[in-house]
Each structure stands twice: as C-alpha cells, then as structure tokens.
KEDREN-687177 format. One line per 5 residues: number of its first residue (from 1); their letters; for each residue x, y, z of N, C-alpha, C. Coordinates in nm, 2 decimals. Atoms other than C-alpha are relative to their C-alpha. Example, Ala and Ser with C-alpha at 12.3 -4.5 7.8 and 13.67 -1.06 7.14 Angstrom:
REM residues 2
1 = AS = 0.09,-0.12,0.00,1.23,-0.45,0.78,0.09,0.12,0.00  -0.09,-0.11,0.00,1.37,-0.11,0.71,-0.08,0.11,0.08
//
This chain:
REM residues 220
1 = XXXXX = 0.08,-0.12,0.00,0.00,0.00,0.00,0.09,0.12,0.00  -0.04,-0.09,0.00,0.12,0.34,-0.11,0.01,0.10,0.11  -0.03,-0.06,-0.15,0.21,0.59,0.18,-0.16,0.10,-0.03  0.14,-0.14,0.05,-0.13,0.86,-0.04,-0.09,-0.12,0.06  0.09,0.10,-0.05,-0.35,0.50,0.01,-0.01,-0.03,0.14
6 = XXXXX = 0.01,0.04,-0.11,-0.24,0.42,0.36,-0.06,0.14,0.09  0.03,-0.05,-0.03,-0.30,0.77,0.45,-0.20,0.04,0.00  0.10,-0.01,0.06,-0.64,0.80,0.25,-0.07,-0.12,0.17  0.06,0.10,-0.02,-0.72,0.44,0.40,-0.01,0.06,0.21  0.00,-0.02,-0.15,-0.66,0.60,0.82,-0.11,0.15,0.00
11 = XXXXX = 0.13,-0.10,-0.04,-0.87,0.90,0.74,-0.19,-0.09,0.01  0.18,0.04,0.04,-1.17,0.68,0.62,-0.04,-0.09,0.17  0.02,0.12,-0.12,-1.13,0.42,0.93,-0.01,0.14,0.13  0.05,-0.09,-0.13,-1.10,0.79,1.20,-0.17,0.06,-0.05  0.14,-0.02,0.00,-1.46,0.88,1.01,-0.08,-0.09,0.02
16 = XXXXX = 0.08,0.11,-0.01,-1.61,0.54,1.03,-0.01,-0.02,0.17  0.03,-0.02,-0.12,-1.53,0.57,1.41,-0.04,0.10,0.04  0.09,-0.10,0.01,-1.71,0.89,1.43,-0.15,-0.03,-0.04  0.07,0.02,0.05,-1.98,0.78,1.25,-0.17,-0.03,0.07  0.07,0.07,-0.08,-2.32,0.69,1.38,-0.04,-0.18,0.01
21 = XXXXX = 0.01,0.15,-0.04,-2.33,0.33,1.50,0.20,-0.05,-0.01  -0.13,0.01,-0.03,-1.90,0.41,1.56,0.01,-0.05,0.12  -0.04,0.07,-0.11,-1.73,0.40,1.85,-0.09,0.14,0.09  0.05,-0.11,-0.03,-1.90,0.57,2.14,0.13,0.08,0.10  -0.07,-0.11,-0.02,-1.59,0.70,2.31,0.06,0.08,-0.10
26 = XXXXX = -0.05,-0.06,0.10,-1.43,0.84,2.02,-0.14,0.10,-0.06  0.09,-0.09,0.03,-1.79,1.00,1.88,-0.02,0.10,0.12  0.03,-0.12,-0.11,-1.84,1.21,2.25,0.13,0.13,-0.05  -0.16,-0.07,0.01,-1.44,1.36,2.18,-0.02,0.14,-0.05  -0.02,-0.12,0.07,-1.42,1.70,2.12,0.15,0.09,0.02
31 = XXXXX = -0.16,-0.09,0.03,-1.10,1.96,2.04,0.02,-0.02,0.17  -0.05,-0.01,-0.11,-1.12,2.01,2.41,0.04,-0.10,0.08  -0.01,0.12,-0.06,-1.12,1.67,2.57,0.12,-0.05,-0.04  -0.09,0.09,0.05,-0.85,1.56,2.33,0.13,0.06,-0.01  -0.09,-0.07,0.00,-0.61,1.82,2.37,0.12,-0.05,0.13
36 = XXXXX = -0.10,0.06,-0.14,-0.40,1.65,2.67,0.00,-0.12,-0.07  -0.08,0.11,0.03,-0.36,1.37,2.45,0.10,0.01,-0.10  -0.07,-0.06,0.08,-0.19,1.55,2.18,0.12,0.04,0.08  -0.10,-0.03,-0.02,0.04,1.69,2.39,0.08,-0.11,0.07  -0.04,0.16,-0.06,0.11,1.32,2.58,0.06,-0.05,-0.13
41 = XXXXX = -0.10,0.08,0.11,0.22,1.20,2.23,0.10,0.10,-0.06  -0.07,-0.07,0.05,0.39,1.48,2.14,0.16,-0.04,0.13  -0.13,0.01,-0.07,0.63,1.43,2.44,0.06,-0.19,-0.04  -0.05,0.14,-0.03,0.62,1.05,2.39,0.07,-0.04,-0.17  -0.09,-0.01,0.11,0.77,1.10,2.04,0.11,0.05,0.03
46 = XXXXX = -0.15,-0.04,-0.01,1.03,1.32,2.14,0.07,-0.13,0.10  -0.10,0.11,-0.03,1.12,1.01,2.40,0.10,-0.06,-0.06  -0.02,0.10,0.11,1.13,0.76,2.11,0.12,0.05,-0.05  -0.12,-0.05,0.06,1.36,0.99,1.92,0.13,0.04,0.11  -0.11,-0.05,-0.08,1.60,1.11,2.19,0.04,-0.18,0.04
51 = XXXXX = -0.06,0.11,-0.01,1.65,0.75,2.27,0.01,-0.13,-0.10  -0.05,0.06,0.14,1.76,0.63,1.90,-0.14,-0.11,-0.03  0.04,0.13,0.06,1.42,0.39,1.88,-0.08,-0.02,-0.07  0.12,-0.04,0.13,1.28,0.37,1.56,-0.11,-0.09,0.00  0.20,0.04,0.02,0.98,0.13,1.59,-0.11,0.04,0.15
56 = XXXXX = 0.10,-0.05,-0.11,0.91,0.28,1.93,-0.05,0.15,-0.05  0.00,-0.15,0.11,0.93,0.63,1.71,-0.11,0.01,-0.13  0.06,0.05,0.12,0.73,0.46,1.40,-0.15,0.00,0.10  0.14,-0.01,-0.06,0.45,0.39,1.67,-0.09,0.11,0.04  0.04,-0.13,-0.05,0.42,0.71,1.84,-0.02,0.09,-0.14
61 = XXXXX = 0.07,-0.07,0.12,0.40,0.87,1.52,-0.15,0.02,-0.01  0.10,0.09,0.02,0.12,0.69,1.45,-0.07,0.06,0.15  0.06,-0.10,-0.08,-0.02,0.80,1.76,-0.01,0.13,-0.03  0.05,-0.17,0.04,0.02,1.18,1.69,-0.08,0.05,-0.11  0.09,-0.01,0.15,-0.13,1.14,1.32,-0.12,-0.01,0.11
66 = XXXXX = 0.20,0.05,-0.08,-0.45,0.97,1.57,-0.01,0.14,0.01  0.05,-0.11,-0.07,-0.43,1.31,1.70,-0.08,0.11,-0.11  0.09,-0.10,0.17,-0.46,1.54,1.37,-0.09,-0.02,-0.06  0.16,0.08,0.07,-0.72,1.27,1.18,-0.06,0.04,0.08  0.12,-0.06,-0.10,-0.93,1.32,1.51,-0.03,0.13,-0.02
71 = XXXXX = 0.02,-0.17,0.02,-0.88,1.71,1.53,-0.11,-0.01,-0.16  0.07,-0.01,0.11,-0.97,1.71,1.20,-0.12,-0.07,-0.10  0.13,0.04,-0.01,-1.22,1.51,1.17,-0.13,0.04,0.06  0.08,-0.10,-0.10,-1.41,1.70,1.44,-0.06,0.17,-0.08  0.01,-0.06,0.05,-1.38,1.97,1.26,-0.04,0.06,-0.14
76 = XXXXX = 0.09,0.03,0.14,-1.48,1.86,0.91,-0.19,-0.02,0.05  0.11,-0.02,0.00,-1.80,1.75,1.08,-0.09,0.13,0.06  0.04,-0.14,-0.02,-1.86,2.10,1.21,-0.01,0.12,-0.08  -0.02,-0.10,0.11,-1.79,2.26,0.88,0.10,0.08,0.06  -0.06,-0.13,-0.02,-1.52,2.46,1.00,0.18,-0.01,-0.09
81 = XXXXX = -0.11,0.02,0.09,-1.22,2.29,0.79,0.01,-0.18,-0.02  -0.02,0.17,0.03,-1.10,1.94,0.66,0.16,0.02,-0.02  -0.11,0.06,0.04,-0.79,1.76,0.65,0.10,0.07,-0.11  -0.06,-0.10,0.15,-0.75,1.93,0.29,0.08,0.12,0.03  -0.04,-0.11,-0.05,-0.73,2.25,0.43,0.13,0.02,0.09
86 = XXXXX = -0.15,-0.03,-0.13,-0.47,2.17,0.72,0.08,-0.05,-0.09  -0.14,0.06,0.04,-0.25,2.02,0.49,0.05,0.11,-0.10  -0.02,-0.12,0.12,-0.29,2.34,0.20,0.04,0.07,0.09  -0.05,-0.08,-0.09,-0.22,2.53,0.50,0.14,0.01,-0.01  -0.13,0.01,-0.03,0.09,2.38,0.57,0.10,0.01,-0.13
91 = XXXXX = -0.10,0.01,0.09,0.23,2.35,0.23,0.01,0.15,-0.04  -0.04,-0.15,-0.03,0.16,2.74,0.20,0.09,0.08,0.09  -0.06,-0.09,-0.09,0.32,2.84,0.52,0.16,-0.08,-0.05  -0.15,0.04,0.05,0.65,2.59,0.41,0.08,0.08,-0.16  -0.05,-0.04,0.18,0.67,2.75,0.02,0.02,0.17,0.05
96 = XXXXX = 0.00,-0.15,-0.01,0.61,3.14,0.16,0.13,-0.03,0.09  -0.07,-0.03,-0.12,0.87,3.06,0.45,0.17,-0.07,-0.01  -0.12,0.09,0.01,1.15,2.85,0.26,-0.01,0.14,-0.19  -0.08,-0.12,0.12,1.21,3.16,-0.04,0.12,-0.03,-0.07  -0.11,0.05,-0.02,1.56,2.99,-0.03,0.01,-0.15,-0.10
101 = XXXXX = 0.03,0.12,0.09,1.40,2.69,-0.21,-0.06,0.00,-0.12  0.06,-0.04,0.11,1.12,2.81,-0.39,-0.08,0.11,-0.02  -0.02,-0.14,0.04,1.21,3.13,-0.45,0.13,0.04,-0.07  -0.07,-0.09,0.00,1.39,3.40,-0.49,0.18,0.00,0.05  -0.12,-0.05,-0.11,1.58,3.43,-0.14,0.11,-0.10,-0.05
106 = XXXXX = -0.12,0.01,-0.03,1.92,3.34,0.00,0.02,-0.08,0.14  -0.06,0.09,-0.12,2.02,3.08,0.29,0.10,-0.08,-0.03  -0.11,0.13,0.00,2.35,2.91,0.29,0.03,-0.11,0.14  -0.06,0.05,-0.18,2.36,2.84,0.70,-0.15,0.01,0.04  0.10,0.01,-0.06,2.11,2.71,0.91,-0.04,0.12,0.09
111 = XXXXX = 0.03,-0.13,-0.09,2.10,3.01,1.11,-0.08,0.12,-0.11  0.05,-0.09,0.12,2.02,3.23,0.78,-0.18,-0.03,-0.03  0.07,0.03,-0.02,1.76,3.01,0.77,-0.15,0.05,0.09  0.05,0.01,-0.10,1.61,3.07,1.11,-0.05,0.20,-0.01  0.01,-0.14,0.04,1.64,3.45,1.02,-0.13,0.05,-0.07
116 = XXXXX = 0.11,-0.03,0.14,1.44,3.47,0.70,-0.14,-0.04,0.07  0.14,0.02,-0.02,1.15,3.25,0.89,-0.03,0.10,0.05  0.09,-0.08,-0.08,1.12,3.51,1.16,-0.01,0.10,-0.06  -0.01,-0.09,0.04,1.16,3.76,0.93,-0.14,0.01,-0.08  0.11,0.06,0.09,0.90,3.64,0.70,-0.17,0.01,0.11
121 = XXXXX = 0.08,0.01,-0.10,0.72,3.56,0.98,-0.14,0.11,0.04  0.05,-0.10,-0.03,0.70,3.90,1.13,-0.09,0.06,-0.11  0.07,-0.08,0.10,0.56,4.06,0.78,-0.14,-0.07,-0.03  0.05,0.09,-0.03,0.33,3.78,0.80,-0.11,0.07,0.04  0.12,-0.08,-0.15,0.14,3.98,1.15,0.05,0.11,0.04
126 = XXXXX = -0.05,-0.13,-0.05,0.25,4.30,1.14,-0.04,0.05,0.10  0.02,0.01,-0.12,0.27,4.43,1.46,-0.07,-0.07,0.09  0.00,0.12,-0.09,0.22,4.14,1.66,0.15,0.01,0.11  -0.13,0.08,-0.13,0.45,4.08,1.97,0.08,-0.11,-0.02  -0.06,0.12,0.02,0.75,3.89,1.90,-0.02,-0.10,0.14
131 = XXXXX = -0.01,0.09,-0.06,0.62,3.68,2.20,-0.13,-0.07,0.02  0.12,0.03,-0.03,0.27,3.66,2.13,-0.05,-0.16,-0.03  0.04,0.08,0.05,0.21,3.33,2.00,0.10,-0.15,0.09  -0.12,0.11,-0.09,0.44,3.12,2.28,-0.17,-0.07,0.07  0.14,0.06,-0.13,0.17,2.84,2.43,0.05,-0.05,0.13
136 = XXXXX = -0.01,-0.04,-0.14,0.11,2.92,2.77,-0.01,-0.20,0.07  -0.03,0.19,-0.04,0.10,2.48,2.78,0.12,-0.05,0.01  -0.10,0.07,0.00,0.42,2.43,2.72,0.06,0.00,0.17  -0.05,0.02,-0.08,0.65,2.28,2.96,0.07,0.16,0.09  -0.01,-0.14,-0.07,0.75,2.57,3.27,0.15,0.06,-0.13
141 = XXXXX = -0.13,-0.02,0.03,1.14,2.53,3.11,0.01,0.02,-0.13  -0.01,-0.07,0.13,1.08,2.55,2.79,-0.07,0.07,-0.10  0.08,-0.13,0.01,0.84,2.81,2.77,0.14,0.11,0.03  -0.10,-0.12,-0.09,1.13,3.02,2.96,0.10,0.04,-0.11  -0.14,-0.02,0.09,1.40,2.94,2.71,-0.06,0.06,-0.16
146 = XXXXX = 0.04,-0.05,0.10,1.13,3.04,2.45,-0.02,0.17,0.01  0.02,-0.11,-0.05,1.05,3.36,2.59,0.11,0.06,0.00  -0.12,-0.07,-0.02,1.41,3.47,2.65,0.08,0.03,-0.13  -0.01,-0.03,0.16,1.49,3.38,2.28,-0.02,0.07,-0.08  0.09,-0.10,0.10,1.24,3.54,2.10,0.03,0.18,0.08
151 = XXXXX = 0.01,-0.14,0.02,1.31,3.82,2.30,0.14,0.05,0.06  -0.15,-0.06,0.02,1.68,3.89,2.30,-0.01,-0.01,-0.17  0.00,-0.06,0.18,1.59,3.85,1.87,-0.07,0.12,-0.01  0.09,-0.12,0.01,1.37,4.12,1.94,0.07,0.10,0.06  -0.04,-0.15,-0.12,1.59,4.35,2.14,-0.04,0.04,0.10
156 = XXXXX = 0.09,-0.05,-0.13,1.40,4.36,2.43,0.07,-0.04,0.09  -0.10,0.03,-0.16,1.56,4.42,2.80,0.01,-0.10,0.05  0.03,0.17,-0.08,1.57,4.02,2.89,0.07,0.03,0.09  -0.02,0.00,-0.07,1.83,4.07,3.11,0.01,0.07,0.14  0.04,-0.12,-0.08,1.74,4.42,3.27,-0.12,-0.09,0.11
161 = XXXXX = 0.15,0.04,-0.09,1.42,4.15,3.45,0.08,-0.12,0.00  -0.04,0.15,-0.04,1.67,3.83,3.52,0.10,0.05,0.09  -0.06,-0.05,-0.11,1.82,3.82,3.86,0.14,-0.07,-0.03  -0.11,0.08,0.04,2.16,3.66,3.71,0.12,-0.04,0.10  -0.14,0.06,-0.08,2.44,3.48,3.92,0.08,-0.05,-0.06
166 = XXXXX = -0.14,0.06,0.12,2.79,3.40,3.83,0.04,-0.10,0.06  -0.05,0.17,-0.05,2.86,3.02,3.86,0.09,0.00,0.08  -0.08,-0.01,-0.10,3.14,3.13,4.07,0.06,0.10,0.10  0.04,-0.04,-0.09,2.98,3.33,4.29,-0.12,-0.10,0.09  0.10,0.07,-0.09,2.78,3.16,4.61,-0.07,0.08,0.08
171 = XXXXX = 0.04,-0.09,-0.05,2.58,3.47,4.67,-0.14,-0.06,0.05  0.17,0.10,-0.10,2.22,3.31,4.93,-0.03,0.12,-0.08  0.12,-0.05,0.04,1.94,3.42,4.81,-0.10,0.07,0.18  0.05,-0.08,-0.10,1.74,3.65,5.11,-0.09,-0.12,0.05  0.08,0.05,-0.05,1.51,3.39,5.10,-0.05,-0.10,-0.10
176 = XXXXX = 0.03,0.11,0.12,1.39,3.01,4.93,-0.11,0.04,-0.03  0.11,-0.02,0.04,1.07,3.17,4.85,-0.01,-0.04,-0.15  -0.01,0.02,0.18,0.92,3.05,4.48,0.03,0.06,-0.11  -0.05,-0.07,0.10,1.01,3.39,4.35,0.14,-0.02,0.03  -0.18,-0.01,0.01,1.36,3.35,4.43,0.03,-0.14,-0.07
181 = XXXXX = -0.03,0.09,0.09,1.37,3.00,4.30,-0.01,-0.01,-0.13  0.05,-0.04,0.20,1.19,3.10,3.96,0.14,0.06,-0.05  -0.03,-0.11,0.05,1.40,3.38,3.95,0.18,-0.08,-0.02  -0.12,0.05,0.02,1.70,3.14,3.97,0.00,-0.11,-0.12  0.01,0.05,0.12,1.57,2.93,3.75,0.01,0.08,-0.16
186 = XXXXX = 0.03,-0.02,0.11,1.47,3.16,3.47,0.21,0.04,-0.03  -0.16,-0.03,-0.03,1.88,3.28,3.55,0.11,-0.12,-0.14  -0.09,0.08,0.08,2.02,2.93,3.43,-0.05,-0.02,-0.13  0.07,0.04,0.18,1.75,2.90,3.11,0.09,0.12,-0.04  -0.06,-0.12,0.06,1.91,3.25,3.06,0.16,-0.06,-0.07
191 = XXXXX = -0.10,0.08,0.00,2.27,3.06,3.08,0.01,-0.08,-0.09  0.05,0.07,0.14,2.14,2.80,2.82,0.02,0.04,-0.11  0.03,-0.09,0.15,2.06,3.01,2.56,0.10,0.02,-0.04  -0.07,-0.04,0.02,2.32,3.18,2.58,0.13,-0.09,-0.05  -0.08,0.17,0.01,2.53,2.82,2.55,-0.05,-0.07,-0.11
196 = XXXXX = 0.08,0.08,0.05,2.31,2.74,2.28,-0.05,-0.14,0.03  0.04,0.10,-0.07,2.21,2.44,2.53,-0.19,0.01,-0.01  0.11,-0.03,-0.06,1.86,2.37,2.52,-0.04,-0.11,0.12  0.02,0.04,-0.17,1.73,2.36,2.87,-0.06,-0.10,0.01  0.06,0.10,0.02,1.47,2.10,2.82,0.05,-0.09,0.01
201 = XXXXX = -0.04,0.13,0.06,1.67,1.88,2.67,0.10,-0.04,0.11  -0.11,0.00,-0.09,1.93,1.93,2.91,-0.02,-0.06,0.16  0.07,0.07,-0.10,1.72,1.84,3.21,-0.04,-0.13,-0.01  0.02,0.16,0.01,1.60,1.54,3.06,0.11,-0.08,0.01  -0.08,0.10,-0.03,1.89,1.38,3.00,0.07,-0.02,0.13
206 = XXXXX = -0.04,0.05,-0.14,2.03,1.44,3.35,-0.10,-0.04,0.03  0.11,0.06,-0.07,1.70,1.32,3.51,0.03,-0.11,-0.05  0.00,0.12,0.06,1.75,1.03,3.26,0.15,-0.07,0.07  -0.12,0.06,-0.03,2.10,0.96,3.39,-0.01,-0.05,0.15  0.00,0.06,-0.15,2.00,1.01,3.71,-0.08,-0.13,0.06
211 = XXXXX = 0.11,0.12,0.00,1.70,0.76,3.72,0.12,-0.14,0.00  -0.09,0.08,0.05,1.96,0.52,3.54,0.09,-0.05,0.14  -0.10,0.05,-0.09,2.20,0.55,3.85,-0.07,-0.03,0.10  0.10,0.02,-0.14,1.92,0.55,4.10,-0.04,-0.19,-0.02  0.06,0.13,0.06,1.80,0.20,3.92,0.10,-0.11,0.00
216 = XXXXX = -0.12,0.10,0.04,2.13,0.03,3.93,0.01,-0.05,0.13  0.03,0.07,-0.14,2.21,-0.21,4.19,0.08,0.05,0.07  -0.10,-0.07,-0.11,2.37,-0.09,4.53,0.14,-0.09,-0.02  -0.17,0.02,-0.07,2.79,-0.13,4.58,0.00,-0.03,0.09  -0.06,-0.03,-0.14,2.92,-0.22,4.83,0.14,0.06,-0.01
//
C-alpha cells in the first residue's frame, strides 16, 4: 500500500469511528477533551527519538497522526475545515517561509535560515509581539527558554528583568521563597541560551541519567 492509500485508508477508518453506529468513546471527543492527548504523544515521540528507537518512534508517530485525523475530523463535521485544508495550509506556510528553495531568497547556514522565517514571519502579522504566539501549555522550562529567545531576537531588556548569578559566585538568596527560585531558575534558562544548550533537553537527560543511577544495583 502506497504511503497517499495508507494515508487515505486511516482518514476513512477515523470517520467510520465517528460515525453513527462508531465507536462511542471516540464519537463524544471533542477539540477540548483531546487536547491532553496531543500533547502526551507529542512528548512521547520526542522520547522515542531522543533514545535512537525507531519502531518505538514509527509507533508514536502513528499515535500523533491519531491526533490530527481526530482534530480534523471533528472539525470537518462542524464545517469549520478538513484535513484538505490543514494540509494546503501547511504546504503554504513551508513554500512562503523556505524563499531559499522556492524562491527567490538566500540561505546558505542554518542560522540564515532561522532569520528569514522570523523575518518572514513577522511581515506575515505585522505588529504582533514577538512573543505573542508562545503556548502558555508548554512545559515551565521550555516556555522560559522560549521567551528569552524570542526576546533577545527582538531587542527587548531580557536581562534588565533576570536576577543573574555568576557560577562562581555563592551569593544566598534572602530567602527560598518560589520567587527567588523562579528567579533562579529563569537565570540558568538564561545561561542555556546563551550556551546554545537547550534547557529541556538538558534536564531530561540528566533526570535520565539520574533515574539510570538511581535504578542500578547498590555497591558495596
């Protein structure tokens, strides 16, 4: 089966469970109920990938497609768009936002790259906030390191509002209250960036190492 058939053949099987005389959990589902599962496969792909395993990666896929056929399925029966639509969407926003391919523009470096989109971007929503469109779902850490991003590309005072410490200084904090922890926190996402480290990622894998050492058998 062709990858156009197999795709074809998963939209027809999420409308047939929709359907009347479908399934009845899947027919109650709406955008809002199913939105905490979208973002559950969305982390449980990045797992897959961060730990090299491609049929645990091939699966979860496959899970997050469940997510979009649903969405959009939901949405086709409400008349508000179809499948069609999200996909002409996308191949619009990749042809206006890659100029570099099929265009005009100029990118030799991935960074040039990254330029042109936001540049593009911005012309896009004129005056819009370069920080308006960050979701307020994302994880605490890497909401932070998005925030700080977008807005040192924008010129804005990031670090005139970050209470910054120098790795080798051991200056106490007045007090462990949550603002002073945030405030130490948002400090090392600052650190990150700056490191082009991303923080996320960065935390997972220690937690991951740590678990790992925590899980191993005791020494004597």
């Amino acid at each position: 089966m062709s990858d156009r058939d197999a795709l074809a053949h998963a939209i027809q099987v999420m409308a047939r469970l929709r359907a009347p005389g479908g399934c009845p959990w899947d027919r109650e589902q709406t955008h809002q109920s199913l939105a905490k599962y979208a973002i559950e496969e969305a982390h449980e792909v990045a797992e897959a990938a961060e730990n090299h395993d491609m049929a645990g990666l091939r699966e979860e896929l496959g899970d997050l497609l469940l997510q979009v056929l649903f969405h959009a399925q939901i949405a086709h029966e409400a008349g508000a768009f179809s499948l069609d639509d999200v996909a002409t969407g996308l191949v619009d926003k990749l042809t206006r936002r890659h100029p570099h391919v099929f265009g005009e523009g100029t990118a030799s470096t991935p960074e040039q790259v990254e330029e042109n989109w936001d540049a593009i971007k911005q012309q896009e929503n004129p005056g819009s906030h370069p920080l308006d469109d960050i979701p307020a779902t994302l994880p605490a850490l890497m909401r932070a390191q998005k925030v700080i991003s977008r807005a040192q590309k924008a010129n804005l005072p990031v670090v005139d509002h970050l209470d910054l410490v120098n790795p080798d200084q051991h200056r106490p904090y007045d007090s462990n209250t949550a603002g002073d922890i945030g405030n130490e926190l948002l400090g090392l996402v600052w650190r990150a960036n700056q490191a082009g480290v991303d923080a996320e990622q960065a935390l997972r894998h220690a937690t991951r190492a740590l678990r790992a050492a925590l899980d191993s058998p005791r020494t004597s």
